[in-house]
C-alpha positions as a Markdown table, in Angstrom:
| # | Residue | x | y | z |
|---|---|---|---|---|
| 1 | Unk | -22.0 | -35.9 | 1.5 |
| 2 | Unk | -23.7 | -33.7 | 4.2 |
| 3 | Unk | -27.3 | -33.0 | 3.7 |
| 4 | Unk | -26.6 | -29.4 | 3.9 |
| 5 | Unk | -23.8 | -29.7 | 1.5 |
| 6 | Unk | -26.3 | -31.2 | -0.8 |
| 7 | Unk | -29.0 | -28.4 | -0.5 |
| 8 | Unk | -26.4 | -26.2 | -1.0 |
| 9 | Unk | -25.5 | -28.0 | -4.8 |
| 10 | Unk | -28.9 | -28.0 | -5.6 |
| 11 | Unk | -29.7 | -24.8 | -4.8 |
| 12 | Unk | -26.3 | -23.4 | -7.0 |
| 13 | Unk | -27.5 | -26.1 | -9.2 |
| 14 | Unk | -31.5 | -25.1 | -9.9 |
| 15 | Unk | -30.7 | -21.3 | -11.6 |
| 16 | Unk | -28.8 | -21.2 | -15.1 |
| 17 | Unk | -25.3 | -19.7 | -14.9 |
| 18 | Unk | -26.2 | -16.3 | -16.6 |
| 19 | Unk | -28.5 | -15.5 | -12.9 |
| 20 | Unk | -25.5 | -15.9 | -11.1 |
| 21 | Unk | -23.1 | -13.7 | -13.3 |
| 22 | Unk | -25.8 | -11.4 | -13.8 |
| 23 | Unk | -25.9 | -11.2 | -9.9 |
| 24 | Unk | -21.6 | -11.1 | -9.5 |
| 25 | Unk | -22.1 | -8.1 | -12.4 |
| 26 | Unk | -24.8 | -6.2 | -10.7 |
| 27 | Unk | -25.1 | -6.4 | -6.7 |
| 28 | Unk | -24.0 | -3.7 | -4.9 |
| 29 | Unk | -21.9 | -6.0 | -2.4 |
| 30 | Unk | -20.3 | -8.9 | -4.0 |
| 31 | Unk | -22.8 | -11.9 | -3.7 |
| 32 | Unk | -21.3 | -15.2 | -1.6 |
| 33 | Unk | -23.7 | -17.6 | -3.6 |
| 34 | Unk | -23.1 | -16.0 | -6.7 |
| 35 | Unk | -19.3 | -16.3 | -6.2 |
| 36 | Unk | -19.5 | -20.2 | -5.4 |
| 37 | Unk | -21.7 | -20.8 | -8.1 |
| 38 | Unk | -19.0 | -19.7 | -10.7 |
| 39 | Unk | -16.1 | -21.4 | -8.5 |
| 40 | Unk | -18.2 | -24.7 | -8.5 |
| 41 | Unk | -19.8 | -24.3 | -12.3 |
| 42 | Unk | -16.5 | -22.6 | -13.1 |
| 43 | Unk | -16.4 | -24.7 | -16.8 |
| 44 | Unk | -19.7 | -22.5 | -17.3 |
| 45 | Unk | -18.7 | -19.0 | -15.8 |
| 46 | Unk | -15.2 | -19.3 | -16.5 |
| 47 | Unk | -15.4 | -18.2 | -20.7 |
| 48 | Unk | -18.0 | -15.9 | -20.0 |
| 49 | Unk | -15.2 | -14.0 | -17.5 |
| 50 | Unk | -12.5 | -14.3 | -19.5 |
| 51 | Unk | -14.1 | -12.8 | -22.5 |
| 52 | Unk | -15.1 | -9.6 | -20.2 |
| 53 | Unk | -11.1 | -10.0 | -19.3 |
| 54 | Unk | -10.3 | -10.0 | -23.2 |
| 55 | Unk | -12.5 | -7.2 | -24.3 |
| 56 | Unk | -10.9 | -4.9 | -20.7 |
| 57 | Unk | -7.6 | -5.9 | -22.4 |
| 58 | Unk | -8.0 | -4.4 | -25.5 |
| 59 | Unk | -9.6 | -1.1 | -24.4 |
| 60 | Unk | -13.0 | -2.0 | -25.1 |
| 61 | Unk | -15.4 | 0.6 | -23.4 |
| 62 | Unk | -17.2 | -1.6 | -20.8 |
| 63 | Unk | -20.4 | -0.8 | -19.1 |
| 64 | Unk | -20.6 | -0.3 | -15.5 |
| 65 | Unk | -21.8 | -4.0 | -14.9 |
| 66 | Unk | -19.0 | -5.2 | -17.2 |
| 67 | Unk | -16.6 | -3.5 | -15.1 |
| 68 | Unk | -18.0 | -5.0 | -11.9 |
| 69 | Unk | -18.0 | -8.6 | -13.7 |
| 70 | Unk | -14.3 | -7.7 | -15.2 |
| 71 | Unk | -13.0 | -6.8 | -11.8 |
| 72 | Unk | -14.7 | -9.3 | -9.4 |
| 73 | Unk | -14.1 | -11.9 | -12.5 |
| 74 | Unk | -10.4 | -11.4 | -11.9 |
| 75 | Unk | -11.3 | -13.4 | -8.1 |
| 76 | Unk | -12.6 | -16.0 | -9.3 |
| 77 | Unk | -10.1 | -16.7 | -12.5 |
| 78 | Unk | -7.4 | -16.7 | -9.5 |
| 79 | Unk | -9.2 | -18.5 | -7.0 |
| 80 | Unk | -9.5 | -20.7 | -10.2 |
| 81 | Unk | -6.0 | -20.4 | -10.3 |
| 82 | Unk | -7.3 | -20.2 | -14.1 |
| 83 | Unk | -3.6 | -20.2 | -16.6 |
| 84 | Unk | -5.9 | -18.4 | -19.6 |
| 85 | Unk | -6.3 | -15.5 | -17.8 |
| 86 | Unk | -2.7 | -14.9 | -17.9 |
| 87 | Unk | -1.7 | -12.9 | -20.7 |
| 88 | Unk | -5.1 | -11.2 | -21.0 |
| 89 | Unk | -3.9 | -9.8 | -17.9 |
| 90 | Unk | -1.0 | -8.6 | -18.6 |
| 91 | Unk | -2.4 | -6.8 | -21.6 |
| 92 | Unk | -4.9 | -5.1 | -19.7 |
| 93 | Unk | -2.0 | -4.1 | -16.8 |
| 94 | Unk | -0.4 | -2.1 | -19.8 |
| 95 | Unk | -3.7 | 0.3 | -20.4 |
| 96 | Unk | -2.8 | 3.2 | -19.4 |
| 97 | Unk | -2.8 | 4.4 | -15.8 |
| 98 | Unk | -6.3 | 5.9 | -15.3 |
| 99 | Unk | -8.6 | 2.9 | -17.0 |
| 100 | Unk | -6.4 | 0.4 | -14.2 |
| 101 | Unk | -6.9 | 2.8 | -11.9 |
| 102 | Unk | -11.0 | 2.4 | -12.4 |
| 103 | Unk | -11.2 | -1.3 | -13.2 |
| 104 | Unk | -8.4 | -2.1 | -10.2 |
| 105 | Unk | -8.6 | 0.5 | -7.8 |
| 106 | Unk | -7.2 | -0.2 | -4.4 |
| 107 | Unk | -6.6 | -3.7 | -5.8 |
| 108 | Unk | -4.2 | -2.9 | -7.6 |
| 109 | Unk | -2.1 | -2.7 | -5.2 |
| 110 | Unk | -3.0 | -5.0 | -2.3 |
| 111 | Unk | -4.5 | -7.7 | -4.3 |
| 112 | Unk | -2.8 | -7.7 | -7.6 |
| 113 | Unk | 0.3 | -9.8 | -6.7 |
| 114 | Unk | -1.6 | -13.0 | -5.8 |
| 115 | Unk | -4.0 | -12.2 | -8.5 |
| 116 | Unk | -1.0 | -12.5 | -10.9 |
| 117 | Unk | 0.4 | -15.9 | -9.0 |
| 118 | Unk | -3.1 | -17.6 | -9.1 |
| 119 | Unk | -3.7 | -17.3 | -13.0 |
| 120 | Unk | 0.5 | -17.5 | -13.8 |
| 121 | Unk | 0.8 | -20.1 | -17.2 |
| 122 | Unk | 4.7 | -20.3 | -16.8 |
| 123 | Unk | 5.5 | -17.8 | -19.1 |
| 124 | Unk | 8.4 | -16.5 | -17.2 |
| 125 | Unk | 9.7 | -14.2 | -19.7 |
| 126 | Unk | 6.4 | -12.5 | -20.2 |
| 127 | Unk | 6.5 | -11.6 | -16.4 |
| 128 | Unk | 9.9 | -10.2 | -16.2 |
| 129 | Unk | 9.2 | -8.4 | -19.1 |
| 130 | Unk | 6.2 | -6.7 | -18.0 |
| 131 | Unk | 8.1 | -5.9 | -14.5 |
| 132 | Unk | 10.9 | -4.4 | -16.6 |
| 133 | Unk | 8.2 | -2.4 | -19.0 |
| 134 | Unk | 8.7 | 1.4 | -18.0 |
| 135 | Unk | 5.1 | 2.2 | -20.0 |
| 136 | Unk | 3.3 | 0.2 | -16.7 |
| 137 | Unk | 2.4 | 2.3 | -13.5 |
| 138 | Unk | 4.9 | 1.6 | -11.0 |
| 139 | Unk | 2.7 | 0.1 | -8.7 |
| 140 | Unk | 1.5 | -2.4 | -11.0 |
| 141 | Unk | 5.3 | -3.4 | -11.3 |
| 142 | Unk | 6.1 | -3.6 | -7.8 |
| 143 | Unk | 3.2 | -6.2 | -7.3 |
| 144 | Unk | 4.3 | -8.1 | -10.2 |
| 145 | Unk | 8.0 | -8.4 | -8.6 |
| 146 | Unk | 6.2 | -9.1 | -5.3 |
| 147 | Unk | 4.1 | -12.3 | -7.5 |
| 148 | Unk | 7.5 | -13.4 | -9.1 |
| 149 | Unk | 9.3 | -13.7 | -5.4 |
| 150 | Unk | 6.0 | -15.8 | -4.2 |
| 151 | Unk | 6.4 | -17.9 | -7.5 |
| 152 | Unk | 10.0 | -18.4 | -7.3 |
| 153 | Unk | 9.3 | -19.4 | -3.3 |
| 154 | Unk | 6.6 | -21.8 | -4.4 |
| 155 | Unk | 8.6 | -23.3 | -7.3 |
| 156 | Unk | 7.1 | -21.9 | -10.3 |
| 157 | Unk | 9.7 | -20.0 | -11.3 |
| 158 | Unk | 13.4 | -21.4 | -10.8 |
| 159 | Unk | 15.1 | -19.4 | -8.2 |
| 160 | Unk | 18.4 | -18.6 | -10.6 |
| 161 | Unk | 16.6 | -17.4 | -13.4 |
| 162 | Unk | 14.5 | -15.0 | -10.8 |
| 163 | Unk | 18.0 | -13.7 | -9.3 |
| 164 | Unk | 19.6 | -13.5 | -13.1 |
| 165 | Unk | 16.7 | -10.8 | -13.9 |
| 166 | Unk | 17.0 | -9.2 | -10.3 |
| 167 | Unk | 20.5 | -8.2 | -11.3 |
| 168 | Unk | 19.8 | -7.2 | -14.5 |
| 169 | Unk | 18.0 | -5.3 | -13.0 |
| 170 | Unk | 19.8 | -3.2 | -11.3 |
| 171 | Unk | 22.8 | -3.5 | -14.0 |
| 172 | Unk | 20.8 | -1.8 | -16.3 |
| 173 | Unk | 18.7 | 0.5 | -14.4 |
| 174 | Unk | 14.9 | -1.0 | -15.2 |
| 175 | Unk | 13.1 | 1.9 | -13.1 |
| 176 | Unk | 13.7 | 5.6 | -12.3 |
| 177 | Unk | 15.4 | 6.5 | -8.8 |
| 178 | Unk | 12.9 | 7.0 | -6.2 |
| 179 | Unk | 10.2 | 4.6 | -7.9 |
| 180 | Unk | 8.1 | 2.6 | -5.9 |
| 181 | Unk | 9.7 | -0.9 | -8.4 |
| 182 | Unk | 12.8 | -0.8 | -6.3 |
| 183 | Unk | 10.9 | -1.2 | -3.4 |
| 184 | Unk | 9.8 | -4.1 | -4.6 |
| 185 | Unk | 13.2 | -5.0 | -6.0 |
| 186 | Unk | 14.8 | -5.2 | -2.7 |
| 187 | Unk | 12.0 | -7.2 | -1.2 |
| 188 | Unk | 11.8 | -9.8 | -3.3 |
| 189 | Unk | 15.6 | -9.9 | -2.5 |
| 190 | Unk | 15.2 | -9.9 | 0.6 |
| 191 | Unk | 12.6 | -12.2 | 1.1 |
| 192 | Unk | 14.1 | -14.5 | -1.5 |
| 193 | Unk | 17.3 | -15.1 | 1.2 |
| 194 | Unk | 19.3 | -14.0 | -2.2 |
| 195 | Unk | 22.2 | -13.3 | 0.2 |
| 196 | Unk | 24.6 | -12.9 | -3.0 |
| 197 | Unk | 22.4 | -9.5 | -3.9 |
| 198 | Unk | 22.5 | -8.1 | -1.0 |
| 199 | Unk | 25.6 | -5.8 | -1.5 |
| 200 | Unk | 23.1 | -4.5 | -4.6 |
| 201 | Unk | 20.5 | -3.5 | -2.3 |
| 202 | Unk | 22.5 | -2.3 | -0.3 |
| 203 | Unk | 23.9 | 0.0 | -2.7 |
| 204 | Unk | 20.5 | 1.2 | -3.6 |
| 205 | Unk | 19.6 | 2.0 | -0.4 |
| 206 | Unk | 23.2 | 4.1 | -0.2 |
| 207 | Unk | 22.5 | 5.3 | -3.8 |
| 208 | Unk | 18.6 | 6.9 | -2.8 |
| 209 | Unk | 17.0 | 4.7 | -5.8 |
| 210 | Unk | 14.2 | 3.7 | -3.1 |
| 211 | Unk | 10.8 | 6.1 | -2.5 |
| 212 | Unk | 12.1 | 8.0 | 0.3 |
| 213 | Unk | 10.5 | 7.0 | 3.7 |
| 214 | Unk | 9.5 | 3.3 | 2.0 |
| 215 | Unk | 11.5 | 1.4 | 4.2 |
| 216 | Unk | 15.2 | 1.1 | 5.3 |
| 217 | Unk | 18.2 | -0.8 | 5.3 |
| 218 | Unk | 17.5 | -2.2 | 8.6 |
| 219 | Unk | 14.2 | -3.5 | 7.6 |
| 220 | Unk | 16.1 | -5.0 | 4.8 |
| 221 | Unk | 18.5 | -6.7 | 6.5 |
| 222 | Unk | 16.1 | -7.7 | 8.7 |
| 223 | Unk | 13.8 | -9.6 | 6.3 |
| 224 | Unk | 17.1 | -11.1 | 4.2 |
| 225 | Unk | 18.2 | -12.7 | 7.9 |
| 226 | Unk | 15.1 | -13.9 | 8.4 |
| 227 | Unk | 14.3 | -15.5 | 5.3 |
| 228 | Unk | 18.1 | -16.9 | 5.9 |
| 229 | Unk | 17.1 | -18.5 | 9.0 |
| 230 | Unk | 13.8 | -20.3 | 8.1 |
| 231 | Unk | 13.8 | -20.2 | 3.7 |
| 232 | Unk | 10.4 | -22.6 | 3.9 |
| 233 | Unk | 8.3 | -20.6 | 6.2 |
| 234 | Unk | 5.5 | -18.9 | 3.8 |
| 235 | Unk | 5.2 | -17.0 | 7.0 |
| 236 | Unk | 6.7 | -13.8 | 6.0 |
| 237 | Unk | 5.3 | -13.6 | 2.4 |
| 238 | Unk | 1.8 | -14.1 | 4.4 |
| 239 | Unk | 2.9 | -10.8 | 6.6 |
| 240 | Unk | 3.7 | -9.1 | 2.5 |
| 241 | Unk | -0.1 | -10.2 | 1.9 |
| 242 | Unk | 1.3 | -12.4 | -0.6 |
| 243 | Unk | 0.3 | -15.6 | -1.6 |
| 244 | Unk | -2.5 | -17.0 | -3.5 |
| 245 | Unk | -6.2 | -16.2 | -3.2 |
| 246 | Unk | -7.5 | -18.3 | -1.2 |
| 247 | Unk | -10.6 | -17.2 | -0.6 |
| 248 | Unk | -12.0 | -15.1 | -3.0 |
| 249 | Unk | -15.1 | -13.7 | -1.2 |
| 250 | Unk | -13.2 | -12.3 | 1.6 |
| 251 | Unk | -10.9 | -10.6 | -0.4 |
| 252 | Unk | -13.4 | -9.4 | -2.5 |
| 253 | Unk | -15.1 | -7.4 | 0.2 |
| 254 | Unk | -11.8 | -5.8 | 1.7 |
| 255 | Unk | -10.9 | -4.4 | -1.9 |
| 256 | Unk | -13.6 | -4.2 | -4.3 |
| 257 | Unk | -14.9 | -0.5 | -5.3 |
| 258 | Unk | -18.3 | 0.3 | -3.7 |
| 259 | Unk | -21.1 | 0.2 | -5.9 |
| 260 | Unk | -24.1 | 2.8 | -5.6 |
| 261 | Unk | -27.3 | 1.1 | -3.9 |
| 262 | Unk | -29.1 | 2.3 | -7.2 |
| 263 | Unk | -27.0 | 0.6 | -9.5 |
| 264 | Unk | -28.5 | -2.7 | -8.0 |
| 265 | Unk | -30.6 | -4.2 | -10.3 |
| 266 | Unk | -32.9 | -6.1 | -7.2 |
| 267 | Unk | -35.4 | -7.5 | -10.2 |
| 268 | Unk | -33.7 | -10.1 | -11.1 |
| 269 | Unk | -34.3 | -13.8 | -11.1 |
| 270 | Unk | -32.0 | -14.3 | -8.1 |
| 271 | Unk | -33.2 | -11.1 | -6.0 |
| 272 | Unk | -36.7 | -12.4 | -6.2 |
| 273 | Unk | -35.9 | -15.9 | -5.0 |
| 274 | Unk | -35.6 | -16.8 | -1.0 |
| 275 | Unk | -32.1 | -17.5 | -0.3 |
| 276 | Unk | -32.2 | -17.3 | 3.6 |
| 277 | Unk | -31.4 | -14.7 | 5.6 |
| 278 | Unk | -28.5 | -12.5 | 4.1 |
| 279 | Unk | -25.1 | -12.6 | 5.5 |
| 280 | Unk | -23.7 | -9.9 | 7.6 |
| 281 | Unk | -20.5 | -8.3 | 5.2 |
| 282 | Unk | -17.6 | -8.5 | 6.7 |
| 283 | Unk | -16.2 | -4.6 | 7.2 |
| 284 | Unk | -12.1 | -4.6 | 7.1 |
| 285 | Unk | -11.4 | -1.3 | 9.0 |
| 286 | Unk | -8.1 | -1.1 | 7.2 |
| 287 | Unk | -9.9 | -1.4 | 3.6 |
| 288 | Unk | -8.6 | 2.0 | 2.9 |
| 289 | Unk | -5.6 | 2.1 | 4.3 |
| 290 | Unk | -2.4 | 1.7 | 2.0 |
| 291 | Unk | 0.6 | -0.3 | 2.8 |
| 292 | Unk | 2.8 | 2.6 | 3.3 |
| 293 | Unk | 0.5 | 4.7 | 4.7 |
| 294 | Unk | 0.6 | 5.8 | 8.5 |
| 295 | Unk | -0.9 | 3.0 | 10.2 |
| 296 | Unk | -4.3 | 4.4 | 11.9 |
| 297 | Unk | -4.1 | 2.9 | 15.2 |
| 298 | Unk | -1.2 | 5.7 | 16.1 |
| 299 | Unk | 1.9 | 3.4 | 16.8 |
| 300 | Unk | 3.6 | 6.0 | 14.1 |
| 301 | Unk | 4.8 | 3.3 | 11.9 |
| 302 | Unk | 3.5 | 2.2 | 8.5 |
| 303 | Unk | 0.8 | 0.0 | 8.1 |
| 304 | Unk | 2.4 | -2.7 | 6.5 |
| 305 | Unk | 4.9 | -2.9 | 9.3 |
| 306 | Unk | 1.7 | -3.0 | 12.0 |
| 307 | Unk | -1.5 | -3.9 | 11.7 |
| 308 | Unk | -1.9 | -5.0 | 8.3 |
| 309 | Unk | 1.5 | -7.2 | 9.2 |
| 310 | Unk | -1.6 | -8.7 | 11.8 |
């Protein structure tokens, strides 16, 4: 091993767990050592994060800190690609609206879908269900059909049974017209290749089910011939932002809620010790931009469809 590799162990290794989840809990930035310590010591961090999960889950009033260590926990359990954290999950994504919104925030949306992927146990009923649960914000839903299309391309789910709930789907109406869960119906079609659904979509599309301005049929068709033509490139799920997370640091810092500087607690065992010289954060200009949004560089077209397609 490296020497600096070793320094590096003996550094995570010196402080006892608790420093390092007190740090993840209470620094105003997410901390890179404090992340790595609970990746590499995850057998010690890992119950401590997925109690905070459980308690979220069932609507335990959290402090501030616990929220933090909740929502930046949720990282590491998928980087973990940690199968407990599964149903806890699932649980909390059926509190209602405004605690997600607080825990999640923009995550919710960009993140959640390979958040769900990393910590999915198998329990492929208890997905579809929660995509066909009408009681979960719609957003939450159309990330969850975004993480069962990346599952069923990576193998985890078996492609028929993912295109036998697609069209029950849309045989039994599962979502409103006009709710964002169809977009993410006829993506997951789409970028599934499921040619034999595409007369469904398409029928959506004629039938105004989709958010209007979301996307169009083109774009559909598009992404279906694509996926056609090359059905093992990850490529186009990677231009979705789909996938697993892969590294959980930098995806903390595009998406995590800001913290106020005077909520950092810089007293503590960890902020007293000499870690080097701190790392320059890396700033995502688009952090705030959604993926239908107009994209801000002023080609006219929706994010997703330029730069955060980059």
């Amino acid at each position: 091993m490296p020497e600096q590799d070793s320094d590096v162990l003996a550094i995570l290794n010196e402080p006892p767990i608790e420093d390092f989840l007190h740090e993840v809990a209470t620094s105003v930035k997410s901390p890179p050592l404090g992340i790595v310590a609970c990746l590499l010591r995850f057998d010690e961090a890992g119950p401590v994060l997925l109690t905070v999960l459980e308690r979220a889950a069932a609507g335990e009033k959290l402090t501030e800190d616990e929220k933090t260590l909740c929502f930046r926990g949720l990282y590491i359990l998928a980087g973990h690609r940690e199968p407990k954290a599964f149903e806890p999950l699932l649980r909390l994504l059926r509190r209602p609206e405004e605690e997600i919104d607080q825990l999640l925030g923009e995550a919710a949306t960009e993140s959640l879908s390979r958040i769900v992927a990393g910590v999915f146990d198998g329990d492929v009923d208890a997905l579809f269900g929660a995509v066909a649960d009408n009681s979960i914000d719609e957003f939450v839903r159309h990330s969850l059909l975004h993480a069962a299309a990346f599952l069923t391309f990576d193998g985890k789910i078996p492609r028929e049974r993912t295109e036998q709930f697609l069209r029950r789907f849309h045989e039994e109406r599962l979502a409103a017209d006009d709710d964002h869960v169809w977009a993410g119906w006829t993506e997951a079609i789409a970028l599934l290749g499921l040619r034999s659904l595409a007369p469904l979509a398409e029928q959506a599309f004629r039938e105004d089910r989709l958010p209007v301005g979301y996307t169009t049929l083109q774009y559909f068709a598009a992404d279906l011939a694509t996926a056609e033509s090359a059905p093992g490139d990850i490529e186009r799920f990677s231009e979705f932002n789909l996938g697993y997370i892969e590294d959980v640091y930098e995806d903390l810092l595009r998406f995590e809620p800001s913290r106020n500087e005077e909520d950092n607690n810089q007293d503590t065992k960890l902020g007293s010790r000499d870690w080097g010289a701190p790392i320059e954060p890396y700033v995502n200009p688009l952090r705030h931009v959604g993926r239908n949004d107009p994209c801000p560089c002023g080609s006219g077209k929706k994010a997703k469809r330029c730069c955060l397609a980059a």
